[in-house]
C-alpha positions as CSV (number, residue, x, y, z in Angstrom):
1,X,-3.7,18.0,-24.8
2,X,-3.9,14.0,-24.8
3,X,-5.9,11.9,-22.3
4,X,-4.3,11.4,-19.3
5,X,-5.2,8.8,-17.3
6,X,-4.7,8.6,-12.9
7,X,-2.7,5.7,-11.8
8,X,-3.9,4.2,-8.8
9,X,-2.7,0.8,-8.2
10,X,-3.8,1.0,-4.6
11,X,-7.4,0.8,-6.4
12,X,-7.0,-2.5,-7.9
13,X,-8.5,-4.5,-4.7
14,X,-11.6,-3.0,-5.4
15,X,-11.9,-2.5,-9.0
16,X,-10.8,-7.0,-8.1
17,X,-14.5,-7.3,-6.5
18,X,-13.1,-7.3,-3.3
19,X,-15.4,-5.0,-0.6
20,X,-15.3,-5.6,2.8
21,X,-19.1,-4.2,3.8
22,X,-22.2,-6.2,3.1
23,X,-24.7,-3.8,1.6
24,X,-24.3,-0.4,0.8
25,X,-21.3,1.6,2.0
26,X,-23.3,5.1,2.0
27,X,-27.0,3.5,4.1
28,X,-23.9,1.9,6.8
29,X,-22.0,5.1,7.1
30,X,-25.3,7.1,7.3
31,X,-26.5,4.8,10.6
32,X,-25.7,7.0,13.7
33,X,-22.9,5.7,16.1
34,X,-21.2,4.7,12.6
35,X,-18.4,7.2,12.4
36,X,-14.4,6.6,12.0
37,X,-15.1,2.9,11.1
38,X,-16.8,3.8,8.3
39,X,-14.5,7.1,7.7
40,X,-17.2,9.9,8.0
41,X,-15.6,12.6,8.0
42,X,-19.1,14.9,8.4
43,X,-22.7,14.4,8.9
44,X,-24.9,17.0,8.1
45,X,-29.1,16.9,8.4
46,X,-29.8,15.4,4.7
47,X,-26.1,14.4,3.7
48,X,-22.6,13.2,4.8
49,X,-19.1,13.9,3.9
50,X,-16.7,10.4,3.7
51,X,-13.3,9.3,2.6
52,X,-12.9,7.0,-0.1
53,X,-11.5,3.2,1.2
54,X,-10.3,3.2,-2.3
55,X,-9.2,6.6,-3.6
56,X,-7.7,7.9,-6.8
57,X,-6.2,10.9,-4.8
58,X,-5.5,11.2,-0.8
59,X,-8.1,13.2,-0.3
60,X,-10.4,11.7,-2.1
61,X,-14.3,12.1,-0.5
62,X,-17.6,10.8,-0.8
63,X,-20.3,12.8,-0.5
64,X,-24.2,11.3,-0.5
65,X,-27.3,11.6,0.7
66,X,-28.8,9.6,4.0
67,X,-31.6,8.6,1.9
68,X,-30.8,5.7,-0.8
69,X,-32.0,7.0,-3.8
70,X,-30.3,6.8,-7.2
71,X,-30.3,9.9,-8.7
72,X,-30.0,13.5,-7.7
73,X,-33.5,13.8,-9.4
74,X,-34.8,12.1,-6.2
75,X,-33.5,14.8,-3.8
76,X,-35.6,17.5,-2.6
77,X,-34.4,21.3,-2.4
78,X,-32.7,21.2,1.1
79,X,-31.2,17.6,0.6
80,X,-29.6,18.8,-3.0
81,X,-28.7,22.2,-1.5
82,X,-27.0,20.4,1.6
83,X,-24.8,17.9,-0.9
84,X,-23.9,20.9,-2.8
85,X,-22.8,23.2,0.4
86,X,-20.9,19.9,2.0
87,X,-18.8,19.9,-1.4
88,X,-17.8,23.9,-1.0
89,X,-17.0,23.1,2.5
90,X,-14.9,20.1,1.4
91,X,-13.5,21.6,-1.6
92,X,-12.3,24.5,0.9
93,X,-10.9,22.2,3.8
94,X,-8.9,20.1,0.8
95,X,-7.2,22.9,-0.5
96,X,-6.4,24.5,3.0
97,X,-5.0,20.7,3.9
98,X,-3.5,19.6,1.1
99,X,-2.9,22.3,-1.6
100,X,-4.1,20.3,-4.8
101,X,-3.7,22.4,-8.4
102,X,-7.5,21.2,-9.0
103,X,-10.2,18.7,-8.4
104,X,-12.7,16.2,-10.8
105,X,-15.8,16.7,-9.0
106,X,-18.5,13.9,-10.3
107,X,-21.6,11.9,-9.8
108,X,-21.4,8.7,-12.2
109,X,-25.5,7.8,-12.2
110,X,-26.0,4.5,-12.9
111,X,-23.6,1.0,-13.6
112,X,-22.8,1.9,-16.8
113,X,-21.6,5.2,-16.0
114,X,-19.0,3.9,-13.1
115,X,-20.8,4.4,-10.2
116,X,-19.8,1.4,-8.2
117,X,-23.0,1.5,-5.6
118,X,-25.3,2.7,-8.6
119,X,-28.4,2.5,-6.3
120,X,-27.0,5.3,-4.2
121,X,-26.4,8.4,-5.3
122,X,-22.8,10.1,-4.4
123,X,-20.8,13.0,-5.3
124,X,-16.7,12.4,-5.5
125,X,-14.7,15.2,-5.2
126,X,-11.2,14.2,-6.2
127,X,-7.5,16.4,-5.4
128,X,-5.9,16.5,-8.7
129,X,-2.4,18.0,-8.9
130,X,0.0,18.0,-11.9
131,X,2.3,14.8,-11.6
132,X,-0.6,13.1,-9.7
133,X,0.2,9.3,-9.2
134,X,-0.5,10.7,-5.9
135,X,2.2,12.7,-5.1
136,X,1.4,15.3,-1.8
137,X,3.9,18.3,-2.5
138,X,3.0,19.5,1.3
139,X,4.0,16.8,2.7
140,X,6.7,15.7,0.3
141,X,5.8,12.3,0.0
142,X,4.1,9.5,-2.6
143,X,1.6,7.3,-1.5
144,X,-1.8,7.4,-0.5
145,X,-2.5,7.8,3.3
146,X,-4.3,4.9,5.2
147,X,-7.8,6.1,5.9
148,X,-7.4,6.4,9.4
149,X,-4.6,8.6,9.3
150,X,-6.6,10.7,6.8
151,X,-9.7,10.6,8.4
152,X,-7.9,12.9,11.6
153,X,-5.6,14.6,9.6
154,X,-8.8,16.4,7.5
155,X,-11.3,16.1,10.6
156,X,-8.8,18.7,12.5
157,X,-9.1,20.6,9.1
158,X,-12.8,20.7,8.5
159,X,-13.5,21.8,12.1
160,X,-12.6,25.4,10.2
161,X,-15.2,25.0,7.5
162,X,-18.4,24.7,9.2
């Protein structure tokens, strides 16, 4: 099968430079009292659950560590078990919300490898369906969702995952 590439134009702000937050994206959303501003969808006791401002996919989550360390090497046991049990949660809240064929789950260590907060550490867990270019056969429609109307639409859903 060739290599197929995702089209996501909605991307091209960011992969432009442009960012909105000072700092990084992952220590902000980590802060308590930071919550649908910074689209948090869960906090657990080592790691958090966010949407994407920029995703390949609706759907499209964030999942890192409070701690800012670089690599999943840095983790202890209950920190690495946590981000590991918030992406089964997340993986089963995604499907129940929006059916996706499959997902690209991934943590791109380092610059060179993608990541684009490389000091951070992050797992992306990414809807993938067969026509992708974003199109949502449950709700019949192209387009990626803003993040706000995301952010409720899978916070309602999630509530069933815990």
């Amino acid at each position: 099968m060739p290599e197929q590439r995702l089209w996501a134009p909605w991307r091209m702000r960011y992969v432009q430079g442009e960012r909105d937050d000072e700092g990084c994206i992952f220590c902000l959303a980590a802060r308590a009292g930071e919550g649908e501003e910074r689209h948090v969808l869960r906090r657990g006791e080592h790691c958090l659950v966010m949407l994407n401002a920029f995703p390949y996919n609706s759907g499209h989550l964030m999942i890192a560590p409070h701690r800012h360390v670089p690599s999943i090497e840095r983790l202890d046991g209950d920190g690495l078990l946590e981000l590991m049990t918030l992406a089964q949660r997340a993986l089963a809240a995604l499907r129940d919300a929006y059916q996706p064929h499959g997902f690209n789950l991934g943590i791109n260590e380092g610059e060179i490898a993608g990541a684009g907060f490389a000091d951070h550490v992050h797992l992306h867990v990414v809807p993938r369906w067969a026509a992708d270019s974003n199109f949502n056969r449950r709700h019949g429609s192209l387009g990626h969702k803003p993040p706000g109307a995301r952010l409720r639409e899978l916070t309602n859903v999630a509530r069933n995952y815990n």
